[in-house]
C-alpha positions in Angstrom: 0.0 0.0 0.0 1.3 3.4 -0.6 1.5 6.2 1.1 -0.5 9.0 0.0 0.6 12.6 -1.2 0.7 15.5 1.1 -1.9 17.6 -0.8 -1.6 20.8 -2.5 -3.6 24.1 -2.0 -7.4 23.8 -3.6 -8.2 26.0 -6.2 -10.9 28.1 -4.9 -14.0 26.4 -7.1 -12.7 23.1 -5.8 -14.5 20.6 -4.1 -12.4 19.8 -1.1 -11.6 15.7 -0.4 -11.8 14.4 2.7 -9.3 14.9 4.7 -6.5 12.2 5.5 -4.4 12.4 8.5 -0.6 11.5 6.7 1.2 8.4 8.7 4.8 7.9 9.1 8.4 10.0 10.0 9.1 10.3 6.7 5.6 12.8 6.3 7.0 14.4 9.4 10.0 15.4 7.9 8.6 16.6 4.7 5.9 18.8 6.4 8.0 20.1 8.5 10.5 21.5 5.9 9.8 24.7 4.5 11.1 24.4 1.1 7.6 23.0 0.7 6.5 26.5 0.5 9.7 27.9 -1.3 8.4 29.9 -4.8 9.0 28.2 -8.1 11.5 29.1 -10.5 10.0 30.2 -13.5 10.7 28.1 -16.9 10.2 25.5 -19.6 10.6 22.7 -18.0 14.1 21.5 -17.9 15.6 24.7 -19.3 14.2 26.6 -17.1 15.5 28.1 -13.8 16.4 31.3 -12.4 19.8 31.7 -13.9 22.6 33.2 -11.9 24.4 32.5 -8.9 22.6 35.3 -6.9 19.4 33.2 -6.7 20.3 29.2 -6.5 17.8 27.0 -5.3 17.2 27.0 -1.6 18.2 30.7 -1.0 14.8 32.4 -1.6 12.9 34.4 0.3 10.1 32.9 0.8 6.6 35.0 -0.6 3.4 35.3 0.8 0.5 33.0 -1.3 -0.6 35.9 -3.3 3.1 36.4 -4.3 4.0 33.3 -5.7 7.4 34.1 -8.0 10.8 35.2 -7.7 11.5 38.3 -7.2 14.9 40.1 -8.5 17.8 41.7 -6.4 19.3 43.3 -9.8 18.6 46.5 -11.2 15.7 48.6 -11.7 15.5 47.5 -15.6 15.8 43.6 -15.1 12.9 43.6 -12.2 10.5 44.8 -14.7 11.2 41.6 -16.7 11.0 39.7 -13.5 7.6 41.3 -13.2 6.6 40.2 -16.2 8.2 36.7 -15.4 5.8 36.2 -12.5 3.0 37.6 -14.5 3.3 35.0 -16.9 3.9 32.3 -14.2 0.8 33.2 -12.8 -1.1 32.3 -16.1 -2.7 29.5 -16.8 -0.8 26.9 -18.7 -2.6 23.4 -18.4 -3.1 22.6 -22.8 -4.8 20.0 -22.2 -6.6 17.7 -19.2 -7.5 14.0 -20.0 -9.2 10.7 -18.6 -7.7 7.5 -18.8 -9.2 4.4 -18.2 -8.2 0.3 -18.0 -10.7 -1.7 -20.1 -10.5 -5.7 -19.2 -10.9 -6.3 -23.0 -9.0 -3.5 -24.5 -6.1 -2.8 -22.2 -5.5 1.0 -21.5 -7.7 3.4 -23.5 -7.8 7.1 -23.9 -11.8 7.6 -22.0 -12.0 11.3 -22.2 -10.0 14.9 -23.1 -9.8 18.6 -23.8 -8.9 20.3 -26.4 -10.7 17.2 -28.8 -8.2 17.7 -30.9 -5.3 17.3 -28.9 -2.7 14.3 -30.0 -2.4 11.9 -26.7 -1.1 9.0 -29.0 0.4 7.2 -25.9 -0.7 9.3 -23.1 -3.1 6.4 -21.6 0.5 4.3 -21.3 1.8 7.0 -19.5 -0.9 7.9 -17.2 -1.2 4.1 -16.1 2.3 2.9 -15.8 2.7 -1.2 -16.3 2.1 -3.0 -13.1 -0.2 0.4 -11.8 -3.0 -2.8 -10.9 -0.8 -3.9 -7.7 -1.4 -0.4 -6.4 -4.1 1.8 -4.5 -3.1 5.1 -5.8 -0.1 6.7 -6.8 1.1 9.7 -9.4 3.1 10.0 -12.4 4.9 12.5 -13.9 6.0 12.1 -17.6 7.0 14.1 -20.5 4.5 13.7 -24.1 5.9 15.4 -26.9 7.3 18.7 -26.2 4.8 18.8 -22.8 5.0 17.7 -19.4 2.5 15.7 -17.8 1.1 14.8 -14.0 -1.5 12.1 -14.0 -3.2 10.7 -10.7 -4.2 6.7 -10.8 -6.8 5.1 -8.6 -7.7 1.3 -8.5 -11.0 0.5 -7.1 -12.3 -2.3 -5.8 -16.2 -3.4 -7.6 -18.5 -6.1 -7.9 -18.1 -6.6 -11.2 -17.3 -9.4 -13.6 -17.5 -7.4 -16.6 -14.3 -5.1 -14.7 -13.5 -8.3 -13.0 -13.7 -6.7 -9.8 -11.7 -3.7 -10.2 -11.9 -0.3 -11.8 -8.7 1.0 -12.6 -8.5 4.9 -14.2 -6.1 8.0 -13.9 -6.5 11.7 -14.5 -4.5 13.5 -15.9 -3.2 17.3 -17.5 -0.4 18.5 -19.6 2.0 21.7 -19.3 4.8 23.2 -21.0 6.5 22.9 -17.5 7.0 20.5 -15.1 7.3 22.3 -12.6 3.8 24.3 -11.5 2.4 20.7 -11.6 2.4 20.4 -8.1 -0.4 23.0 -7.7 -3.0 20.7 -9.3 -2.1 17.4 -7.5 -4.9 17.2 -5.3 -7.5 18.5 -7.4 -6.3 15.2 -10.3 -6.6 13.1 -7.0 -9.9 14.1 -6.0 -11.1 13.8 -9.4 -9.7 10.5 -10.2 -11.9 9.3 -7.4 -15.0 11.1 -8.6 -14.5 9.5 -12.0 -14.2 6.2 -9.9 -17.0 6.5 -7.7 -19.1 8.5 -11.2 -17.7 7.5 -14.3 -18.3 10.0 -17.1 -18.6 12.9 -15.1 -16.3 15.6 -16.6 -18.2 18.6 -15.7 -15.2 19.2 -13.2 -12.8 18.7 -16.0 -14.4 20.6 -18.0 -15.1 23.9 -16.0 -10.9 23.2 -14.7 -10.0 23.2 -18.6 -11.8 26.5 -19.6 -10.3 27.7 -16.3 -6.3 27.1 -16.5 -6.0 26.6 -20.8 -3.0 28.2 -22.1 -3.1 30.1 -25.4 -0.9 28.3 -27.7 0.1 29.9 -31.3 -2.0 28.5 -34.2 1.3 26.7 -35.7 0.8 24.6 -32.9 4.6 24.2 -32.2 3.8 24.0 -28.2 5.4 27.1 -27.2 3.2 29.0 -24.7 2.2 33.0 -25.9 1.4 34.0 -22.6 5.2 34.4 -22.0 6.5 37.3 -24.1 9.6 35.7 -26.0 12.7 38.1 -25.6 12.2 37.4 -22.0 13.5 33.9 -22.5 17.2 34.9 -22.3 17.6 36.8 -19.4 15.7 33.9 -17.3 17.1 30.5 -18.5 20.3 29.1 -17.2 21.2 25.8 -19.4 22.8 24.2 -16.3 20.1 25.3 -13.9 16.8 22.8 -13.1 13.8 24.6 -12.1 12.7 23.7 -8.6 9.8 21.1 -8.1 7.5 21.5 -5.6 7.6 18.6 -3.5 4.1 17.4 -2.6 5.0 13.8 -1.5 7.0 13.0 1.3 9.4 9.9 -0.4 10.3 12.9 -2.8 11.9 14.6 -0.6 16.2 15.3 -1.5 16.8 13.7 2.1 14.9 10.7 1.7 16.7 10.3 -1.9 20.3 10.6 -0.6 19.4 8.1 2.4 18.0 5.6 0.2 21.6 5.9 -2.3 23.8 6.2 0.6 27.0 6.4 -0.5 25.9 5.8 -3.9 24.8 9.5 -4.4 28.2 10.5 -5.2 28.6 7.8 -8.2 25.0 9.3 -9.1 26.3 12.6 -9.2 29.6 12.5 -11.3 27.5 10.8 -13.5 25.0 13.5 -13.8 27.4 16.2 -13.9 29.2 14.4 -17.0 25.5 14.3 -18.8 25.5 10.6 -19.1 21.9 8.8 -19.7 20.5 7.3 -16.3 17.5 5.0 -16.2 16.2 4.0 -13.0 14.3 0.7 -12.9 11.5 0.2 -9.9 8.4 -1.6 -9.8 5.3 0.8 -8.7 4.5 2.6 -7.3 5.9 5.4 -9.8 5.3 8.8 -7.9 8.5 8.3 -6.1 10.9 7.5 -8.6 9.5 10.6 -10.7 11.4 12.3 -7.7 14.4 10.9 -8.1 14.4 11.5 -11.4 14.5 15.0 -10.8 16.4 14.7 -7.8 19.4 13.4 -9.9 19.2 16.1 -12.7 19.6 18.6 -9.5 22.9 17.0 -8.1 24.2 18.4 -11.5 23.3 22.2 -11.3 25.8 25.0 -11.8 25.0 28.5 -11.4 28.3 30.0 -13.0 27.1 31.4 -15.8 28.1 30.8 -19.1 29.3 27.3 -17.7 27.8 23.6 -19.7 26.5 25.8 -22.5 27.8 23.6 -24.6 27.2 20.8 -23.4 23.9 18.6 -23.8 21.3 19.4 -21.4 20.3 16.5 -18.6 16.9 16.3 -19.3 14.1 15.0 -17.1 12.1 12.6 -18.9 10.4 10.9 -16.0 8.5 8.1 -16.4 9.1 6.1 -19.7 7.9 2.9 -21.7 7.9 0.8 -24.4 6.6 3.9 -26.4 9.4 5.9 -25.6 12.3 3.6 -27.1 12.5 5.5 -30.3 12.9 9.0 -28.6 15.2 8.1 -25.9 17.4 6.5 -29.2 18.3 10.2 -30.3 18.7 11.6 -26.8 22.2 12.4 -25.8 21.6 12.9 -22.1 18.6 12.4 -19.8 17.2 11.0 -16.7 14.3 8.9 -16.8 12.2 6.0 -15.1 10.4 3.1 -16.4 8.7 0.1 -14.4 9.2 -2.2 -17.5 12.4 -4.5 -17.2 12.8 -5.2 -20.5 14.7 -2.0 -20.9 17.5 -3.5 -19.0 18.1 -5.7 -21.9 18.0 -2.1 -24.8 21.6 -1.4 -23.7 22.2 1.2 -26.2 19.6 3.3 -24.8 21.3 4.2 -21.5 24.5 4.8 -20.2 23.9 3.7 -16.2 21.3 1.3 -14.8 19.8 2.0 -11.9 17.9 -1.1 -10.2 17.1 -0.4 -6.6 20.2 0.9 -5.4 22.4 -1.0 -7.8 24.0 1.0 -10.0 25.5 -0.4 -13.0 26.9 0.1 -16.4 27.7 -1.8 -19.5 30.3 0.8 -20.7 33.6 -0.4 -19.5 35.0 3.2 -19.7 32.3 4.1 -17.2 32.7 1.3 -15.2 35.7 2.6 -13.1 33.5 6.0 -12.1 31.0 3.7 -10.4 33.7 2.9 -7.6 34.0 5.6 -4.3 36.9 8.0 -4.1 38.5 8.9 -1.0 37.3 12.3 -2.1 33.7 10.7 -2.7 33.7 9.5 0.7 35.0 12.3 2.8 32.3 14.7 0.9 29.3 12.0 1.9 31.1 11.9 5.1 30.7 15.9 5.6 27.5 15.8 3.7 26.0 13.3 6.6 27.8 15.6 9.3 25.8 19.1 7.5 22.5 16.9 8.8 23.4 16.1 11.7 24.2 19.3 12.4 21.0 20.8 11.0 19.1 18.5 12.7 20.6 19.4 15.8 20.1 23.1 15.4 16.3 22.9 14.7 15.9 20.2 17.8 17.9 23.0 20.0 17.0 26.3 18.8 13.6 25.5 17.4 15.3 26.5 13.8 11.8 26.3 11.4 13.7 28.5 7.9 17.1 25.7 7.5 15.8 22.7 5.9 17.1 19.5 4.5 16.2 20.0 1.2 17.9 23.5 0.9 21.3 21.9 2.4 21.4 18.7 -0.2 20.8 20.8 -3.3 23.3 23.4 -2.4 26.3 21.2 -1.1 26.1 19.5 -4.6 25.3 23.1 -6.0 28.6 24.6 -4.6 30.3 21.3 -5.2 29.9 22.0 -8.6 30.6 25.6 -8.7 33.7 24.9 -7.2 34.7 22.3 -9.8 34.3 24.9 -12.3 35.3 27.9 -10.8 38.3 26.5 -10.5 38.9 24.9 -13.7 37.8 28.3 -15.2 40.8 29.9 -12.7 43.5 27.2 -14.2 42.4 27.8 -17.8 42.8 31.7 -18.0 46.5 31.5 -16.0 49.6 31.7 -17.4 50.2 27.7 -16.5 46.8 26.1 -17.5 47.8 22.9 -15.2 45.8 20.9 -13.4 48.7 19.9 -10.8 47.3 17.2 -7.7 47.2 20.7 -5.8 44.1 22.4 -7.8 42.3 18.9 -8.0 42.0 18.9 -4.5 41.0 22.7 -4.0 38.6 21.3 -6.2 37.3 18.5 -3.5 38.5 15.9 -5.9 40.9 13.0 -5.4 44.1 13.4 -7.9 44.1 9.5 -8.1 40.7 8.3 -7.9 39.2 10.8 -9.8 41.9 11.1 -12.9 39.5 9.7 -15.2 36.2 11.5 -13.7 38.2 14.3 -14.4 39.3 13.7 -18.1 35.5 13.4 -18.6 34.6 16.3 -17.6 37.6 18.3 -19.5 36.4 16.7 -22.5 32.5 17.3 -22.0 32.8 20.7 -20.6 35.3 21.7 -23.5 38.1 22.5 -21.3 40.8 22.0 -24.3 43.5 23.9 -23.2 43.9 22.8 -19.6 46.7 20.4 -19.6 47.0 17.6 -16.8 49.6 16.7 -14.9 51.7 13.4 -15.1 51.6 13.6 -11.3 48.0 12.7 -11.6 48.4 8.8 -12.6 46.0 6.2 -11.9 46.0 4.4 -8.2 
């Protein structure tokens, strides 16, 4: 059975649920953090983000409700466009909401949607993962196209032999971002039981739809209009991921480096070198979806100017069978799947990740998967931060600190000072990378040689020579 989302603010015509008393220390320490009421970046999805070192994630001040956006410590001319930034954040993007239903003689079928028009080839796939039937509830997010989408599944019990004895359906919307899903997570809960206990009631649906539909441009190339366009620039970092609201307590970036372990720092050289990571886990699916974006944030980097040309990591979420062709041209991305046979595609992904076995079938990849020194002392320090934290808010009552701030900016400043530096070696008269600057940059001159070669060559650092000193262990 499992456990059920900590619910998002109603939209005012709403029908409230009932309400459901959470269970469990891991809901405690998700409600009690208050990044769960930290603002969202403003962006497309995975290009998106604020964009500059003065704002990374974690160090916002948090706004009031009727406030929601970030608001800009630069000058007078740039916090008009952040003006207009949280304008356009504030309108309604949803292109499209949907109803997807399991028929015992059909398998998964598209039931329902707005716009009519709207191509959801696939979507009823996605919005009922494989092996959905073994669970209650649970959520999904997953990318369709060039949209993102969050889809709540429900499996009723009925006395029915035609739906031999269960009634299995999912609601679900579509975005150009994934991250203001969050703010419609219960209302697709809520509704996905209505449609249970109702079928073929969409009036909801319907009335939501006319509500939250974004405008898109008659080309139909699934760019939003509400956003004006030469404000694009001046907001998007390339190396920068957009913060998710976290509305489910498993999602949280403390209960994703505690499940890894040590493992998080194989996870995140990997992620900073752009490499394609599948994770592998049977449902329930809302969870995973989290660590899926909780990997492409170990690899932010708020230098600017810095992995520009690099491929973006890109957040596919949950994928299937469907997906085999498009993940085939993808250079780097995270994603999730509950269907095993993907273990067996081996050219579509560079690292495995079952459970919390991570693997690859690259032998030139296979060396990063083993700890440091340096990997162990910065899990070591990154264990002793929490502690630390934990002990301040048990002693002073500290309710603003919160785990999910620390993780995302020790790897966040982990980064930044991998590149900082490297940028510092490059532009001196000795471009050398002697066993001295690797460990300024937290790295171990032995154990991480050939991280480091990998990131010279992804990151374009062509001039940089290393030194012989730095020889394999």
């Amino acid at each position: 059975m499992m456990e059920r989302s900590d619910r998002a603010p109603l939209l005012d015509w709403e029908e409230a649920p009932s309400a459901e008393k959470p269970g469990g220390d891991a809901v405690e320490d998700c409600l009690s953090s208050p990044s769960n009421s930290r603002p969202v970046a403003p962006g497309l999805g995975w290009s998106g983000g604020h964009g500059g070192p003065s704002n990374p994630p974690g160090t916002d001040q948090a706004l009031r409700p009727d406030e929601e956006g970030f608001l800009s410590d630069s000058a007078a001319g740039e916090v008009a466009l952040e003006d207009s930034m949280v304008k356009w954040e504030e309108h309604d993007q949803i292109v499209s909401v949907f109803v997807v239903t399991f028929n015992t003689r059909t398998g998964n079928m598209l039931e329902w949607c707005l716009p009519k028009d709207m191509d959801l080839e696939g979507v009823e796939f996605k919005a009922i993962a494989s092996g959905s039937h073994r669970v209650s509830t649970d959520f999904i997010y997953f990318r369709k196209g060039s949209y993102f989408g969050l889809a709540c599944f429900a499996n009723m019990a009925v006395e029915s032999t035609v739906e031999r004895g269960a009634r299995m359906k999912s609601v679900g919307i579509l975005s150009p971002s994934y991250t203001l899903l969050y703010r419609y997570m219960s209302f697709l809960e809520h509704q996905v039981r209505l449609q249970l206990q109702t079928p073929g009631h969409y009036s909801p649906l319907e009335a939501f739809y006319e509500d939250k539909r974004a405008v898109l441009p008659p080309g139909g190339d699934g760019i939003v209009t509400a956003c004006p366009a030469n404000a694009w620039g001046a907001v998007i970092n390339h190396s920068m991921h957009p913060e998710m609201k976290i509305t489910h307590p498993a999602g949280c970036m403390s209960q994703f480096i505690r499940f890894f372990g040590e493992q998080i720092m194989v996870l995140w050289k990997l992620a900073l070198l752009r490499r394609r990571i599948l994770i592998f886990s049977p449902p329930p699916v809302g969870v995973v979806c989290y660590r899926v974006y909780c990997c492409c944030c170990l690899a932010n980097i708020s230098i600017p100017g810095i992995g520009v040309a690099v491929p973006e990591f890109r957040p596919f979420f949950y994928v299937n069978v469907a997906d085999i062709n498009a993940l085939e041209n993808e250079l780097s991305y995270v994603a999730c799947t509950t269907e095993k046979i993907f273990e067996e595609k081996k050219d579509l992904y560079d690292v495995y990740v079952d459970n919390q076995n991570v693997k690859t079938y690259r032998e030139g990849l296979k060396p990063l998967l083993r700890l440091s020194a340096a990997d162990k002392d910065k899990y070591y320090k990154l264990t002793e931060q929490r502690q630390l934290l934990l002990y301040s808010q048990e002693e002073t009552g500290d309710c603003v600190s919160s785990e999910e701030d620390l993780f995302i900016l020790f790897f966040l400043e982990q980064n930044n000072r991998i590149f900082q530096t490297l940028s510092e070696v490059a532009n001196s008269t000795d471009p050398t990378l002697t066993q001295e600057t690797v460990r300024a940059m937290g790295l171990d001159p032995h154990g991480d040689r050939l991280f480091l070669l990998h990131l010279l060559e992804i990151y374009g650092y062509d001039t940089l020579l290393v030194s012989e000193q730095l020889c394999c262990s």
